[in-house]
C-alpha positions, 0 to 999 in steps of 0.5 A: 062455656063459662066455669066461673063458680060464682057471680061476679060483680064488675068493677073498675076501681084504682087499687094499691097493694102492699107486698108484706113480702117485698119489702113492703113494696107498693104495686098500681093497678086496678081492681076489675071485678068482686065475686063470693071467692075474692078480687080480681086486680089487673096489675103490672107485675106477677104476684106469687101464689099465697102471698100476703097482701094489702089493698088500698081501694078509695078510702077502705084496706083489705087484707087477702092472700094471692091465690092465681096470677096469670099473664093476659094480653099486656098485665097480670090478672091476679086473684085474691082471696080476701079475708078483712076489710077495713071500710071508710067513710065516703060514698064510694066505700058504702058502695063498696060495701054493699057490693062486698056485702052481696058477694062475699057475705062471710068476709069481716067488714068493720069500719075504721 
């Protein structure tokens, strides 16, 4: 039985996250799938819950907050509620948007 609350949208993107906590700390990873309640990232290190982070997708930046970190098979998937993006200008951040658009029609979406 699935208890997922929302939909997501699968993707596979490379994503950067800056750790405002660590000392402005840049982490790899990949940006696995967009649902209504956040991202989820496939990253190499754990994430601590409500941590304030940056994320670096293609040409846009979305600031969130950790919400789950958890260990699986060989990385960390990690949940973040996102509360702003910043979108740029090429064609993999207009896709971006309308994905954002569809599955998270509260967040702010501006572009730079």
């Amino acid at each position: 039985m699935d208890r997922r609350l929302h939909n997501r949208a699968l993707a596979d993107l490379d994503v950067e996250v800056l750790r405002f906590r660590k000392q402005d700390q840049f982490v790899s990873g990949r940006l696995e799938d967009i649902s209504e309640s956040g991202l989820c990232l496939i990253l190499p290190c754990e994430l601590v819950r409500d941590e304030l982070v940056r994320l670096e997708a293609a040409d846009c930046t979305l600031f969130g907050h950790v919400v789950y970190c958890t260990w699986q098979r060989n990385a960390f998937r990690t949940g973040v509620e996102i509360e702003r993006v910043l979108l740029g200008n090429t064609d993999l951040a207009e896709l971006l948007r309308k994905t954002l658009q569809d599955t998270m029609p509260w967040a702010t979406l501006s572009t730079s």
